[in-house]
MIDOSE-1310 file (N, C-alpha, C; in nm, 2 decimals, decimal comma, always signed):
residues 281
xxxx	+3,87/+6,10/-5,36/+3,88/+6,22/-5,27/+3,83/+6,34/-5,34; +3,90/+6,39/-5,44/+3,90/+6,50/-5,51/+3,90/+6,65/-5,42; +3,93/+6,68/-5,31/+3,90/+6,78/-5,22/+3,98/+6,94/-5,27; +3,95/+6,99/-5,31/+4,01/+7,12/-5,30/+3,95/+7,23/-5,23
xxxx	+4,09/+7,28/-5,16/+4,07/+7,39/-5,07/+4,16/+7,53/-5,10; +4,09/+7,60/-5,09/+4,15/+7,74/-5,13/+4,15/+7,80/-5,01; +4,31/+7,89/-5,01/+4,31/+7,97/-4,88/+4,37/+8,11/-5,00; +4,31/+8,22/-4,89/+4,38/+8,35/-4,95/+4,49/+8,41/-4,91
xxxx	+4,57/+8,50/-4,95/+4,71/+8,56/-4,92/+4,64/+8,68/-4,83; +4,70/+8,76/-4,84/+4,69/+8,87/-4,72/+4,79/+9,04/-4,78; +4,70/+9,13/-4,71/+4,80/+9,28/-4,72/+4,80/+9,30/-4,57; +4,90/+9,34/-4,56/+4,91/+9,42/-4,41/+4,86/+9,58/-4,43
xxxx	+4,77/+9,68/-4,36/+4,71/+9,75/-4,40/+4,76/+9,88/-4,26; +4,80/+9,82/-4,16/+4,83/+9,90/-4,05/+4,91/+9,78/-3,94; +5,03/+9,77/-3,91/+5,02/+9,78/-3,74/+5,16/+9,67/-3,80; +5,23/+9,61/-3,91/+5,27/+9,53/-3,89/+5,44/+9,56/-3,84
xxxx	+5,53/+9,45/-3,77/+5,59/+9,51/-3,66/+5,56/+9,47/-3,53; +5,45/+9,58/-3,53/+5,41/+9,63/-3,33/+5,30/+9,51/-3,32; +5,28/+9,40/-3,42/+5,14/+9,35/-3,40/+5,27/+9,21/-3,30; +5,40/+9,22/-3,31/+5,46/+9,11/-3,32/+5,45/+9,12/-3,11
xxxx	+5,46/+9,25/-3,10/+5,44/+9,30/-2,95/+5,28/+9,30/-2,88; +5,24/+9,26/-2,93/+5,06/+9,23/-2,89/+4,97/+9,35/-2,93; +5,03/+9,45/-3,03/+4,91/+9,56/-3,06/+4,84/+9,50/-3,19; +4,75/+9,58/-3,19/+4,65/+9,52/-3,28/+4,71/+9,53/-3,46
xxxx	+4,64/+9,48/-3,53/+4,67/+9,50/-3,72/+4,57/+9,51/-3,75; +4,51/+9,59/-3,90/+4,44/+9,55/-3,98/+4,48/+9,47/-4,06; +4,42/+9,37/-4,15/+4,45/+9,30/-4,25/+4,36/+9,25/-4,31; +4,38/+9,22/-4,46/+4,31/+9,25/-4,56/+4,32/+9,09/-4,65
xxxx	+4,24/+9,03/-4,68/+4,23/+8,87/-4,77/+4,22/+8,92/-4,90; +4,31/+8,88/-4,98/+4,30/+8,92/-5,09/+4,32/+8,77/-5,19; +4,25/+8,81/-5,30/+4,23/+8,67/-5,41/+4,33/+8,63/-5,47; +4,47/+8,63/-5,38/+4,60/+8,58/-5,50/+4,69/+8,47/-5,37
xxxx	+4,67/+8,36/-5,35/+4,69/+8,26/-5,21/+4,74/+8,16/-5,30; +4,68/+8,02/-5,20/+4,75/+7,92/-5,24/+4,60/+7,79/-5,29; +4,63/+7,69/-5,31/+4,51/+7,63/-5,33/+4,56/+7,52/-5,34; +4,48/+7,43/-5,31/+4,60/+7,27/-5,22/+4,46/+7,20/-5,31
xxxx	+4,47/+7,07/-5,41/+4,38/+6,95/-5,43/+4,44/+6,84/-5,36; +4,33/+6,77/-5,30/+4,38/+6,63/-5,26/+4,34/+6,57/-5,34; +4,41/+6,44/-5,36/+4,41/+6,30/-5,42/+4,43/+6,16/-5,43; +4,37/+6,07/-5,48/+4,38/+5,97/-5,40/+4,55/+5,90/-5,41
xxxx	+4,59/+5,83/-5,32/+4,73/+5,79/-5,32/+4,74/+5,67/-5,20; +4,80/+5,57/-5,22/+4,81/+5,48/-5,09/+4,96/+5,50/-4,96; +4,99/+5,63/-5,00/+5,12/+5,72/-4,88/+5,09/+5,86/-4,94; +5,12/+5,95/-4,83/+5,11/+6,05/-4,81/+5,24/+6,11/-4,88
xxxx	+5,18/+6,21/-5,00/+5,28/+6,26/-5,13/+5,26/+6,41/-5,09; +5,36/+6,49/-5,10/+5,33/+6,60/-5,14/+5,39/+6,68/-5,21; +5,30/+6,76/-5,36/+5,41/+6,83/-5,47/+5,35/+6,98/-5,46; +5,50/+7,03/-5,49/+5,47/+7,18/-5,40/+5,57/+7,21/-5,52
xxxx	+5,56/+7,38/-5,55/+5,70/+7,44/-5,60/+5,74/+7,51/-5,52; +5,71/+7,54/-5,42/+5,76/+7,61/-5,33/+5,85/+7,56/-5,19; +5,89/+7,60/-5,10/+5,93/+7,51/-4,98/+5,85/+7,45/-4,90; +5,85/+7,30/-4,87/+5,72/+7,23/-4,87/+5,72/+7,21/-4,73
xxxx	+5,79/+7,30/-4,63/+5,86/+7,25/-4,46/+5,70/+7,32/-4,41; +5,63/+7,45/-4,47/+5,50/+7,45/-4,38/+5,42/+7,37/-4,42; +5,37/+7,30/-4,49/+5,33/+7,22/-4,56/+5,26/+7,10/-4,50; +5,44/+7,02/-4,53/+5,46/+6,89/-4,47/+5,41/+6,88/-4,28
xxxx	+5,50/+7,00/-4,25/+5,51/+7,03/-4,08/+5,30/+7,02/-4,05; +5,24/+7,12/-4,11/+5,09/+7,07/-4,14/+5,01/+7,03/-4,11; +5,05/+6,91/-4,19/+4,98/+6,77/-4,21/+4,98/+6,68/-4,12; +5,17/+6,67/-4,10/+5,17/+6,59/-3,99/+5,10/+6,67/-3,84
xxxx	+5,07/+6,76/-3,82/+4,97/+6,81/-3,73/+4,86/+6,80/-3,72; +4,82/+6,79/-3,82/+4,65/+6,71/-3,80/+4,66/+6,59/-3,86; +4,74/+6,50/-3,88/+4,77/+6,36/-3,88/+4,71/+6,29/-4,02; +4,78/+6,40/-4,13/+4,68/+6,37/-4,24/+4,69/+6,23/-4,27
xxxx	+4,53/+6,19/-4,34/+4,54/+6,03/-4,39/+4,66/+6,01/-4,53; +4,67/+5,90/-4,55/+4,77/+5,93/-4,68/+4,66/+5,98/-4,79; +4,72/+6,04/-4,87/+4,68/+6,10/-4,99/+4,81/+6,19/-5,07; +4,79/+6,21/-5,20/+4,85/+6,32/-5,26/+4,81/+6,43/-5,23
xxxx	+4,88/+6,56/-5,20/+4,87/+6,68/-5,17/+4,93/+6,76/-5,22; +4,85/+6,85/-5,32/+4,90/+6,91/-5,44/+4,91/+7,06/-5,42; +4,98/+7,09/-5,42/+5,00/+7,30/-5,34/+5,00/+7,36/-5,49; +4,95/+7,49/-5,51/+5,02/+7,54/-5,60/+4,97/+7,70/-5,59
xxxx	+5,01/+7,80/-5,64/+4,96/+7,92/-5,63/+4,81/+7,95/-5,70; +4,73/+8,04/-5,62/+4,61/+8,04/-5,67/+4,60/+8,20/-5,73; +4,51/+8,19/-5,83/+4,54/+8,35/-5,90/+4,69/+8,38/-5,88; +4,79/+8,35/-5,98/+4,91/+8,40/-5,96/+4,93/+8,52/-6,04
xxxx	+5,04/+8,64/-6,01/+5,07/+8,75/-6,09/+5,14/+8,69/-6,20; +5,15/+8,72/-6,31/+5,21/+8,65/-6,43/+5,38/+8,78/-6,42; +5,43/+8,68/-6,39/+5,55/+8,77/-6,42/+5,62/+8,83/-6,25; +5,55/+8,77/-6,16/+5,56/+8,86/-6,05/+5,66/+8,77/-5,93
xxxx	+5,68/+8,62/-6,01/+5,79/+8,58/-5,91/+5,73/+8,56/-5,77; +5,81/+8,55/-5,67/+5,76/+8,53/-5,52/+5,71/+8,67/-5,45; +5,63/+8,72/-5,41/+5,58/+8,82/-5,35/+5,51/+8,81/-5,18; +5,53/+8,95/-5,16/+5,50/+8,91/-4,98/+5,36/+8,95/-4,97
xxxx	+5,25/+8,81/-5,00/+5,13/+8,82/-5,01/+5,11/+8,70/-4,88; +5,21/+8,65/-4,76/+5,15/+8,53/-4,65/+5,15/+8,47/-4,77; +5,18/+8,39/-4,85/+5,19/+8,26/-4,91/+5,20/+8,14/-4,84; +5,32/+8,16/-4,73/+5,35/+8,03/-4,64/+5,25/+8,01/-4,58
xxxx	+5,20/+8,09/-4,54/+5,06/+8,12/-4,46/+4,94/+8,07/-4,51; +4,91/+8,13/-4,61/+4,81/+8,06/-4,65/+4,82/+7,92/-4,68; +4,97/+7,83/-4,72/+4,98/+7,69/-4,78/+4,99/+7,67/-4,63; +5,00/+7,77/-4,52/+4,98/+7,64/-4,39/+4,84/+7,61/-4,39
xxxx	+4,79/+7,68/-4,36/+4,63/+7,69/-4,34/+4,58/+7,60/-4,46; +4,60/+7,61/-4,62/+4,56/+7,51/-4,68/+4,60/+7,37/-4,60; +4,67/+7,37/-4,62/+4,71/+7,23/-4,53/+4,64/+7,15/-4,40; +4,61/+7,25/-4,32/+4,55/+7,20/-4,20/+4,43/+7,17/-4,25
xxxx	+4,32/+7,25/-4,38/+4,20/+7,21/-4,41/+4,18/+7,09/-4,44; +4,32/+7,09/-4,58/+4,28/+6,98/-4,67/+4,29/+6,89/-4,58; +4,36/+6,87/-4,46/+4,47/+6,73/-4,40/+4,37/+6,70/-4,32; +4,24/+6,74/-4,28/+4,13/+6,72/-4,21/+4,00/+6,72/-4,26
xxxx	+4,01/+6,73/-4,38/+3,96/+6,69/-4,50/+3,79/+6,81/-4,46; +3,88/+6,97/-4,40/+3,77/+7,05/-4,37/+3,68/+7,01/-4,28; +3,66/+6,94/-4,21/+3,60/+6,91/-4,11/+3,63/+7,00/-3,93; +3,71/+7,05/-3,91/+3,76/+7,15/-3,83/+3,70/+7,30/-3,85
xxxx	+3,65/+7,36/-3,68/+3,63/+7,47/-3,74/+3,73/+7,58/-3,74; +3,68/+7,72/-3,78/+3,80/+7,79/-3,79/+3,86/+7,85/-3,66; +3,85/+7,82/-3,57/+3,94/+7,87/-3,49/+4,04/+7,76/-3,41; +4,00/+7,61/-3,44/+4,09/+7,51/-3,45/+4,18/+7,56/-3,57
xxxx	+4,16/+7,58/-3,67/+4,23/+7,60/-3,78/+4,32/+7,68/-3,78; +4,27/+7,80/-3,72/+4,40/+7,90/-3,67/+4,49/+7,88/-3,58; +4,45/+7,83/-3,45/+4,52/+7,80/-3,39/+4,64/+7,71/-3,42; +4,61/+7,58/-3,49/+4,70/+7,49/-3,55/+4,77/+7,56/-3,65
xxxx	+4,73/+7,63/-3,74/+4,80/+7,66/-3,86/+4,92/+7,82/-3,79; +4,82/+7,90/-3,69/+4,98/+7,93/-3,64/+5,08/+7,87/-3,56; +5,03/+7,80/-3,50/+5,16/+7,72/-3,41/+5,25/+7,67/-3,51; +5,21/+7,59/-3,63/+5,28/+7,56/-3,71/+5,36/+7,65/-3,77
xxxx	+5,29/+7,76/-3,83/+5,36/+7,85/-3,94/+5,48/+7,93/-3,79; +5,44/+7,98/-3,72/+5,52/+8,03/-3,60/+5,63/+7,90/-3,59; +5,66/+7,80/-3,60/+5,75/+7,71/-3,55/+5,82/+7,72/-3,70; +5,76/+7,69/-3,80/+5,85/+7,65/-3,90/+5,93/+7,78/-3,91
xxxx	+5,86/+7,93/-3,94/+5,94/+8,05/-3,97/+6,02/+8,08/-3,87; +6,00/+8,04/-3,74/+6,07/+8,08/-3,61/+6,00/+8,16/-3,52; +5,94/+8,28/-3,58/+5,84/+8,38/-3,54/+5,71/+8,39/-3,57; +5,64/+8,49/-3,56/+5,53/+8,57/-3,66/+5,46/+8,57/-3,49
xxxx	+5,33/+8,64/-3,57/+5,24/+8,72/-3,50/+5,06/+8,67/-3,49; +5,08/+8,55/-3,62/+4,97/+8,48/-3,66/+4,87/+8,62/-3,76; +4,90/+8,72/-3,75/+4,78/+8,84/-3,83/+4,81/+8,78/-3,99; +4,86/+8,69/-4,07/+4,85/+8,66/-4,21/+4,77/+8,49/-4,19
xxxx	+4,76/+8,44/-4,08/+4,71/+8,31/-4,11/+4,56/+8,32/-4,04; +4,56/+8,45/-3,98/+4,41/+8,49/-3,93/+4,36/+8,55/-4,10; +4,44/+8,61/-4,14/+4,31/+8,68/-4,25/+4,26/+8,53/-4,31; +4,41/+8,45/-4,37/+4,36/+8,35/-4,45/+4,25/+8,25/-4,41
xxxx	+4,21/+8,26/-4,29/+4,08/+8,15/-4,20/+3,96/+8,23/-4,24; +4,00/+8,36/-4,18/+3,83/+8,41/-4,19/+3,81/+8,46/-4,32; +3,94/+8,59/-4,38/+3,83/+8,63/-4,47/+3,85/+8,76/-4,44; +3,82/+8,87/-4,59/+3,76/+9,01/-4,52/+3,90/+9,07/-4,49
xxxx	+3,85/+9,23/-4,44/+3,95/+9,29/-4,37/+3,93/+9,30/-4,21; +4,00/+9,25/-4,14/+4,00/+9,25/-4,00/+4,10/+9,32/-3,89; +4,03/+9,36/-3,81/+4,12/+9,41/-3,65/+4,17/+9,28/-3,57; +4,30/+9,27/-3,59/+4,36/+9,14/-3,55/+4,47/+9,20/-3,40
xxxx	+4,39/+9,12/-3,32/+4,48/+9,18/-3,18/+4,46/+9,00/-3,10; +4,61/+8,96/-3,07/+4,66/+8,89/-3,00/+4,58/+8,76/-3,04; +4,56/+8,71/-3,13/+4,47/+8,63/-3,18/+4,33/+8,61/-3,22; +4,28/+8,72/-3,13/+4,12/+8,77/-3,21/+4,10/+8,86/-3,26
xxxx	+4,00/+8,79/-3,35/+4,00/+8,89/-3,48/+3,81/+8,92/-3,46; +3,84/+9,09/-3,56/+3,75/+9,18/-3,56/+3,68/+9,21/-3,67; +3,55/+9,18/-3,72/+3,57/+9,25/-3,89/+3,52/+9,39/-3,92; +3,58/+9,47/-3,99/+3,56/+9,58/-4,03/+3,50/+9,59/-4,17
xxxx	+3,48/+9,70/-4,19/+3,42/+9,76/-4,31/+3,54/+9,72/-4,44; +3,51/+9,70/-4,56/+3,57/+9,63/-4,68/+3,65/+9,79/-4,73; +3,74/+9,78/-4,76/+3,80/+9,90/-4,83/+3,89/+9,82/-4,95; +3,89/+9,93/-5,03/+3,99/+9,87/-5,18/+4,14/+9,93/-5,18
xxxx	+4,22/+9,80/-5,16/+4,35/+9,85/-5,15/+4,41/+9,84/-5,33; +4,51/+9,91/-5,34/+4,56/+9,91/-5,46/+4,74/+9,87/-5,44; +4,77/+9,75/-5,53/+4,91/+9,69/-5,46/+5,00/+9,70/-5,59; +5,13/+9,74/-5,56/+5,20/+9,68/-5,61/+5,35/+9,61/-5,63
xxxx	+5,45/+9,56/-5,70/+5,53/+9,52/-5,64/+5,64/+9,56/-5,67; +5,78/+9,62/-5,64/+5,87/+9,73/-5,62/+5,98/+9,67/-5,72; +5,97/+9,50/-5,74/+6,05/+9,42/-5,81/+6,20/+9,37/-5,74; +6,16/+9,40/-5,58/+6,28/+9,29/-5,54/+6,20/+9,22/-5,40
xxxx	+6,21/+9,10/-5,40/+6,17/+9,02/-5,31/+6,22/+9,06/-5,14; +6,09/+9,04/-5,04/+6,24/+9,05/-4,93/+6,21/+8,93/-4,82; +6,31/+8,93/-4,72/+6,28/+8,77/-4,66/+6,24/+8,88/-4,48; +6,14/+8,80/-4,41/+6,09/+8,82/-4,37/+6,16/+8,80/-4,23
xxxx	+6,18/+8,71/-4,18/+6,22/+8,66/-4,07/+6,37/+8,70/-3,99; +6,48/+8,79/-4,07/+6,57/+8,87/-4,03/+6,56/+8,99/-4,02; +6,42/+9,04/-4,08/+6,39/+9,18/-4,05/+6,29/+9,17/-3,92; +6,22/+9,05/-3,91/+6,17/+9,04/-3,76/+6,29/+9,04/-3,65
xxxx	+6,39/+8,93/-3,65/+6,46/+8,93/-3,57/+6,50/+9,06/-3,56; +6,57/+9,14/-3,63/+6,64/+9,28/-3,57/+6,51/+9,36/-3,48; +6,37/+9,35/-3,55/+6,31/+9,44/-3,48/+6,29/+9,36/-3,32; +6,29/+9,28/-3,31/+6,28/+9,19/-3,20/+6,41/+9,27/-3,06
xxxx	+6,51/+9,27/-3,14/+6,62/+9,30/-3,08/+6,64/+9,46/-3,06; +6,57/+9,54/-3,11/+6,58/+9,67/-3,06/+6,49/+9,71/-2,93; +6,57/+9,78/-2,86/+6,52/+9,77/-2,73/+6,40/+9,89/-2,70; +6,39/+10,00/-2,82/+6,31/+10,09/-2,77/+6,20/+10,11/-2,85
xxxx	+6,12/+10,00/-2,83/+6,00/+9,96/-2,93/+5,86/+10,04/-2,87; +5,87/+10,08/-2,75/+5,76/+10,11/-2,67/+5,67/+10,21/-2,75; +5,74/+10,35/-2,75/+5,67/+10,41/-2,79/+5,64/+10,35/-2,98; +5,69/+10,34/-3,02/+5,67/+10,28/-3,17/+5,54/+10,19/-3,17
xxxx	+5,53/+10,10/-3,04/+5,40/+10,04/-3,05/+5,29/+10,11/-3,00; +5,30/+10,20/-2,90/+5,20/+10,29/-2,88/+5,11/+10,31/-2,96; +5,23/+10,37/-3,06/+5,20/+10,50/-3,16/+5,12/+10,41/-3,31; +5,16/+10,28/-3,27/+5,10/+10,20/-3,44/+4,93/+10,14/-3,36
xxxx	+4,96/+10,13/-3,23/+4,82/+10,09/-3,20/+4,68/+10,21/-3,23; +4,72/+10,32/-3,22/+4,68/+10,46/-3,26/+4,65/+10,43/-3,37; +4,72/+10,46/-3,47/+4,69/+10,43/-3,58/+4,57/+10,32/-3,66; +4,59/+10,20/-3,55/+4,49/+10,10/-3,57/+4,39/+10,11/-3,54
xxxx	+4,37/+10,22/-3,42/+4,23/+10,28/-3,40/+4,16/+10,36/-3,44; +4,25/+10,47/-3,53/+4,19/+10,56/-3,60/+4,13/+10,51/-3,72; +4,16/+10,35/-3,75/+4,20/+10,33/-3,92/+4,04/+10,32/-3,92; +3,92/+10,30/-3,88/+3,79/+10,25/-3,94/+3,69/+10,44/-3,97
xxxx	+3,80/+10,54/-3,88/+3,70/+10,64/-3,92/+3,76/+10,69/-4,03; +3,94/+10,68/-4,07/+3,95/+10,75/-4,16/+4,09/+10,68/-4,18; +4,08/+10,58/-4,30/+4,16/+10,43/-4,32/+4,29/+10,51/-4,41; +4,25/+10,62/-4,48/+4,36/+10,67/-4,58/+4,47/+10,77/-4,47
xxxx	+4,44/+10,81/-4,39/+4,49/+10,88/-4,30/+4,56/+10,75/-4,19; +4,55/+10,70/-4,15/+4,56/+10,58/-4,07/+4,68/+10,53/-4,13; +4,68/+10,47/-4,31/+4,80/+10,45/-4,33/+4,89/+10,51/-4,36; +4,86/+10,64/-4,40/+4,96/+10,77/-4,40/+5,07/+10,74/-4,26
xxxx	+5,00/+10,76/-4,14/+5,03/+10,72/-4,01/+5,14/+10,62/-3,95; +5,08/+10,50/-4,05/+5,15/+10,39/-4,00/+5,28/+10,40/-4,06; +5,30/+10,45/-4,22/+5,40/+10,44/-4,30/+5,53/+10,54/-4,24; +5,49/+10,67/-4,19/+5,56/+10,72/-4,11/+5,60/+10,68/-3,99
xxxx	+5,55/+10,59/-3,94/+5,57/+10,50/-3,81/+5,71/+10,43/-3,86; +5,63/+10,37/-3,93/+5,72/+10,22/-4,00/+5,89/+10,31/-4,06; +5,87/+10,40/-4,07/+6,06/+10,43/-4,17/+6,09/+10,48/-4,08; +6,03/+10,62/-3,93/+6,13/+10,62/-3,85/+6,21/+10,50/-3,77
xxxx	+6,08/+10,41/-3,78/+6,13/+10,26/-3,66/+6,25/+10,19/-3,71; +6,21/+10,15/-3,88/+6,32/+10,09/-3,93/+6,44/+10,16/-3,96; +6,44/+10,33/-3,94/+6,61/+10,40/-3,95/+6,67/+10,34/-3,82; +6,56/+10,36/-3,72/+6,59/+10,40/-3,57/+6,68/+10,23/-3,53
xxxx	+6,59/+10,11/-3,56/+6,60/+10,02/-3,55/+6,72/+9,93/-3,68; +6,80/+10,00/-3,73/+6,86/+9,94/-3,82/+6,81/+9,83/-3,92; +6,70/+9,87/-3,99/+6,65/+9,75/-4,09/+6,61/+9,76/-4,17; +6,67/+9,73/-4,32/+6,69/+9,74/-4,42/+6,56/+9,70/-4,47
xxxx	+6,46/+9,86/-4,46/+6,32/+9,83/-4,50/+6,23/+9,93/-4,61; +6,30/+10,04/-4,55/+6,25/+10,10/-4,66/+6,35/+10,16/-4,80; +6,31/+10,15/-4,88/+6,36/+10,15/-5,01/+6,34/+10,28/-5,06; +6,48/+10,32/-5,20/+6,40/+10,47/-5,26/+6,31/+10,39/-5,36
xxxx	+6,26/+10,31/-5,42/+6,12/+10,22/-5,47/+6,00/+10,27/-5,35; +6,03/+10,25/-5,27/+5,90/+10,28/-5,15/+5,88/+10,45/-5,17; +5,98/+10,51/-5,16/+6,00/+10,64/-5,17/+5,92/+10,69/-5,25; +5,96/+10,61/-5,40/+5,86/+10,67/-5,50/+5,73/+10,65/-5,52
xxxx	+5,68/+10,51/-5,47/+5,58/+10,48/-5,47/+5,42/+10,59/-5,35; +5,51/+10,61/-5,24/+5,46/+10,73/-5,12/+5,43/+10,82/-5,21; +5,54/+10,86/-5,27/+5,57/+11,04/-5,32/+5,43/+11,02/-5,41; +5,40/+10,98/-5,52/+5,30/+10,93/-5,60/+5,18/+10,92/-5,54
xxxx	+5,14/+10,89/-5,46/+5,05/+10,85/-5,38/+4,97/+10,95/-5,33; +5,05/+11,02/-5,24/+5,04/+11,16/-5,18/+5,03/+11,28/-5,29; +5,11/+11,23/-5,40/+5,01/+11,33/-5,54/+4,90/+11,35/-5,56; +4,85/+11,20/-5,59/+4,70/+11,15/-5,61/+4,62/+11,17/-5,53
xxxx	+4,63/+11,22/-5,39/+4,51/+11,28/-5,27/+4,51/+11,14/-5,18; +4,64/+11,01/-5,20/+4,60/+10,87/-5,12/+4,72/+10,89/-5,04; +4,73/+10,76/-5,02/+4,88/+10,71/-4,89/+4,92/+10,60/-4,94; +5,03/+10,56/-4,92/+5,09/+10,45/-4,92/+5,22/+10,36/-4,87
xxxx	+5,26/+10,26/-4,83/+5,36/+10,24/-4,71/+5,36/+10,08/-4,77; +5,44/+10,02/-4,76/+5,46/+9,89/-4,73/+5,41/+9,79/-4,68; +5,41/+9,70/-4,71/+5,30/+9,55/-4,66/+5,37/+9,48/-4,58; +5,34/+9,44/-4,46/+5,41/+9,29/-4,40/+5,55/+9,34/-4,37
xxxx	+5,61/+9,25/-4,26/+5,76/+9,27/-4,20/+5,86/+9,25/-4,34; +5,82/+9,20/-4,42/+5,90/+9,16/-4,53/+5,98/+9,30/-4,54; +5,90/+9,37/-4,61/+5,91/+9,52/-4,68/+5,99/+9,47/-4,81; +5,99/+9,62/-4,87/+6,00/+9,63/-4,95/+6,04/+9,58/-5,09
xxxx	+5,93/+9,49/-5,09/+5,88/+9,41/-5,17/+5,72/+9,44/-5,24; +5,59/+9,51/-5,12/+5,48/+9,47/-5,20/+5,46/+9,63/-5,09; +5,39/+9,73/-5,17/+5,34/+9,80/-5,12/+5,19/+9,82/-5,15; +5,16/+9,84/-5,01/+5,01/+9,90/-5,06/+4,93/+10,03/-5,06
xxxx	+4,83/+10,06/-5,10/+4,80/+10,23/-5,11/+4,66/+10,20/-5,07; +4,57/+10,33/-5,05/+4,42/+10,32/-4,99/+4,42/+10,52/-5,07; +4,31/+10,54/-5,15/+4,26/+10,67/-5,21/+4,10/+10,68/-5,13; +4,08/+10,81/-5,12/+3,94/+10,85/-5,11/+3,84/+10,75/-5,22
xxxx	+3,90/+10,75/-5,35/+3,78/+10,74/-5,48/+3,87/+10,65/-5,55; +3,80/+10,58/-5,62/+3,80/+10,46/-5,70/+3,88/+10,57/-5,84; +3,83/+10,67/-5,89/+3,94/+10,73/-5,98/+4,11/+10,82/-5,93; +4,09/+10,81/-5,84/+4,22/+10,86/-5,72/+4,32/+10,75/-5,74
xxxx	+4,28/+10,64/-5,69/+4,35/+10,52/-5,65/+4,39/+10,45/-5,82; +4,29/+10,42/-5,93/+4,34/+10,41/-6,05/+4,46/+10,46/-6,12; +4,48/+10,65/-6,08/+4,55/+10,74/-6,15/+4,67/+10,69/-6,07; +4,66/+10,64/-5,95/+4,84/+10,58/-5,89/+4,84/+10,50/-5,95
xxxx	+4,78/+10,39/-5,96/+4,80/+10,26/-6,03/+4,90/+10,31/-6,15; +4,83/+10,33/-6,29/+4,90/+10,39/-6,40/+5,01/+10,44/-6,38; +4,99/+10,57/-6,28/+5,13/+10,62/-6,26/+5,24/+10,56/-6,20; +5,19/+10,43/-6,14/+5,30/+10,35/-6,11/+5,35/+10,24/-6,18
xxxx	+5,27/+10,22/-6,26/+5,31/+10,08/-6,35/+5,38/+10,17/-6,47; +5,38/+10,29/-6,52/+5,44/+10,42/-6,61/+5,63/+10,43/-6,56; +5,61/+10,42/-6,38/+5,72/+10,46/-6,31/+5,79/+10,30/-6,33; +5,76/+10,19/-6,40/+5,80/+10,06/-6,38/+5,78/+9,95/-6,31
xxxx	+5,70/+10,00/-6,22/+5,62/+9,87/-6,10/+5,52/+9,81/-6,19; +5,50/+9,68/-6,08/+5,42/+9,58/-6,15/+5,32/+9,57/-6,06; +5,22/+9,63/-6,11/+5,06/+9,61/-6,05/+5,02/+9,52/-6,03; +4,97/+9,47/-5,88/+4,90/+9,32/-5,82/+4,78/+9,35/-5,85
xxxx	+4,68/+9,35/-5,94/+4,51/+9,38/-5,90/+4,49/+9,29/-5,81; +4,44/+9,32/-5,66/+4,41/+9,20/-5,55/+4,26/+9,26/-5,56; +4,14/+9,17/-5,49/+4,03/+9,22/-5,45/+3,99/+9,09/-5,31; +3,95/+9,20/-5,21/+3,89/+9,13/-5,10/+3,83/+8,99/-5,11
xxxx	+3,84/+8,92/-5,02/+3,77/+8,80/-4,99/+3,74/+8,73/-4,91; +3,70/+8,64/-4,95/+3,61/+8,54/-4,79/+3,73/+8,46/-4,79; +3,73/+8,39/-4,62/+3,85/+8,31/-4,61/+3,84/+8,15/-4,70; +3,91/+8,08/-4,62/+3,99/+7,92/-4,63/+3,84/+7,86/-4,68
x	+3,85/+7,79/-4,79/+3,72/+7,74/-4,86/+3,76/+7,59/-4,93
């Protein structure tokens, strides 16, 4: 067999939240995912260090042949533990490739890999198992995706993990989401003329929603990481429903965005260097 497939992880860049209510997201493929080898075996094996329920759930969806199926992190942070980069997401999407040995195109691939990842986590939105198919930064609205112009996000991680799927449910359960999604779709519109302003936008979206909506999202780590940011002439806000766990920033200039880096890895954060990419390969 020998098959390996690489899928990429993901930043959320604008909209996430309101994308769970059908407004649009940007999002961003970045080079730190999952990367699955098949091998040969006479039953279907699978070794994972992680929780192998998207995985397994997968496979058995595209009716993989037996083989070994080997998961493991691809470009990992050394030192960086579990981070909210769509991991699950991408080892679903690895999965549906390898388990069909790539022969599927990608919008079978999406489809399947979110029904799956949406079943196993309970929720989601599919915008982390769309970046990992196509690739790139894209305008993700209700399942179709848009591609935009490449921008250089700068990440890093705050040094406490967070779980995703209780911070969905609470926002699920607040009742006055309306204007909050208006106001993030806005934001998703403005993001291609002026992306550093856009996330400025969204991040002030995102901490009234979560005081408003009771959920334990934004952090004084987030705090500091903004305040810095907004030094440097950039913006910065938090990635994904997770929160505060992985934030991301966007500067005018390649030396703007650096001088946060430093000054955040100085303040004790741990710098992700991510860089754009092509999807599920």
């Amino acid at each position: 067999m020998g098959l390996r497939v690489l899928a990429p992880g993901k930043v959320v860049l604008v909209g996430e939240f309101a994308v769970l209510d059908g407004a649009p997201a940007v999002v961003a493929a970045v080079d730190r995912g999952v990367v699955c080898r098949v091998e040969h075996a006479g039953a279907l094996a699978i070794e994972t260090a992680e929780d192998d329920r998207f995985v397994r759930r997968a496979l058995e969806a595209v009716r993989a042949p037996p083989a070994r199926y080997v998961f493991a992190d691809s470009n990992p942070v050394p030192g960086g533990g579990k981070l909210g980069l769509g991991g699950s997401a991408a080892a679903t999407v690895a999965a549906v490739v390898a388990g069909t040995g790539g022969r599927w195109a990608p919008a079978d691939v999406q489809r399947i890999a979110q029904e799956v990842h949406a079943e196993v986590q309970g929720s989601g939105s599919g915008v982390d198992v769309a970046a990992s198919v196509y690739g790139g930064v894209l305008r993700y609205e209700a399942g179709a995706v848009t591609r935009l112009e490449a921008v250089a996000p700068s990440v890093v991680f705050t040094g406490v993990s967070a779980e995703t799927a209780p911070r969905i449910a609470r926002y699920l359960a607040w009742p006055d989401r309306e204007a909050f999604v208006r106001e993030m779709r806005a934001a998703v519109d403005a993001f291609p003329a002026d992306p550093v302003r856009a996330l400025r936008e969204a991040g002030t979206l995102l901490r009234s929603m979560a005081h408003e909506a009771g959920i334990p999202y934004w952090t004084p780590a987030i705090d500091t990481l903004v305040r810095l940011a907004e030094e440097h002439g950039g913006a910065a806000k938090p990635s994904g429903a997770g929160g505060g766990d992985v934030v991301v920033a966007l500067f005018p200039d390649a030396d703007r965005s650096g001088a946060w880096e430093r000054a955040a890895t100085s303040a004790g954060f741990l710098l992700i260097p991510v860089k754009i990419t092509e999807g599920v390969s």
